[in-house]
Wavefront OBJ file of the C-alpha trace (Angstrom):
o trace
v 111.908 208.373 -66.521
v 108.646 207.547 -65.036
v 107.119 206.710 -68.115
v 110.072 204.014 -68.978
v 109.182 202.668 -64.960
v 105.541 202.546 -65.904
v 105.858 200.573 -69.072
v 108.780 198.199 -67.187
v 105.795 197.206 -64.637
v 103.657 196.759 -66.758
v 105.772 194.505 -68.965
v 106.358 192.738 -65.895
v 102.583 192.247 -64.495
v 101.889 191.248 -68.362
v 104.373 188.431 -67.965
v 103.063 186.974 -64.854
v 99.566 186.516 -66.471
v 97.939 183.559 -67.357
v 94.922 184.240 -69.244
v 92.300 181.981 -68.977
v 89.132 180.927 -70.214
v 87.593 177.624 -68.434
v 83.903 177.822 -69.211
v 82.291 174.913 -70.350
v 80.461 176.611 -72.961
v 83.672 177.886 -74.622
v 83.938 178.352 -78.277
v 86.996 178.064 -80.421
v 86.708 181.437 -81.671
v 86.668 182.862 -78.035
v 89.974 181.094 -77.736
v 91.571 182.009 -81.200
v 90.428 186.082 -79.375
v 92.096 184.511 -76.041
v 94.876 183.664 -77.799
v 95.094 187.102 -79.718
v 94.811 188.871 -76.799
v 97.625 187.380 -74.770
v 100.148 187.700 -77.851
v 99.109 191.331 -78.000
v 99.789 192.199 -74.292
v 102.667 189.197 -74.145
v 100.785 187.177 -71.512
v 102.819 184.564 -69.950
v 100.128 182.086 -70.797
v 97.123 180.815 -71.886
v 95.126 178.094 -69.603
v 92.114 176.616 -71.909
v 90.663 173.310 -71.147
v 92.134 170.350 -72.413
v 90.034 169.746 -75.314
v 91.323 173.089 -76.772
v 95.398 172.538 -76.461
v 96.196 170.411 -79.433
v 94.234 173.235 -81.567
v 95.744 176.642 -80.021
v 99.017 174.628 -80.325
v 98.594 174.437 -84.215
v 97.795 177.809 -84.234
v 100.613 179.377 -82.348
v 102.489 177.437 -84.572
v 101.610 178.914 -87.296
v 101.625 182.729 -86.097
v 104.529 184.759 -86.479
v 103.971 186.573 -83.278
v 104.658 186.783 -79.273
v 103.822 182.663 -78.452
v 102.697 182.585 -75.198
v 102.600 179.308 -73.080
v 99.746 176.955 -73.330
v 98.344 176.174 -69.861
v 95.787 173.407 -69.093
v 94.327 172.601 -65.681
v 93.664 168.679 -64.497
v 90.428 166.896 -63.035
v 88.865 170.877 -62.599
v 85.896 170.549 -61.460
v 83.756 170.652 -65.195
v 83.807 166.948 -66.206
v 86.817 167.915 -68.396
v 89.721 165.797 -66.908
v 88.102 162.566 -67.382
l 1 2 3 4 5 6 7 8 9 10 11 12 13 14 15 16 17 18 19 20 21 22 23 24 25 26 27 28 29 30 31 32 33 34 35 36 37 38 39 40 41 42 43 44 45 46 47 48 49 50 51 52 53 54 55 56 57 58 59 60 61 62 63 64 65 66 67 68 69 70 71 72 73 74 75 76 77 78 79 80 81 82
């Protein structure tokens, strides 16, 4: 019983999650591992800056698994909204 509690709340924090990765600096394969990640622990989301969403939304396209929502964040403060 407390194990089946345990593993409800944790399937519930998972799905509250948005995991994110805003650095300037980012590379797509630290996004593709973003990506992985959040499938693997069903993630509600993944936030990525804008330049990264048309990509990650070919590739969870093509994958078979958990899809988790693609998040992107406006006029943040890296020169990335405009």
């Amino acid at each position: 019983m407390q194990t089946e509690i345990k593993n409800r709340s944790q399937n519930f924090l998972a799905s509250c999650i948005d995991h994110t990765l805003l650095k300037p600096e980012t590379r797509w394969s630290q996004v593709e591992q973003l990506i992985a990640e959040a499938q693997q622990y069903n993630f509600f989301g993944v936030c990525l800056n804008s330049s990264f969403i048309k990509k990650a939304s070919v590739l969870l396209q093509k994958s078979s698994l958990y899809n988790p929502k693609l998040v992107s964040v406006v006029g943040f403060p890296l020169g990335v909204g405009t």
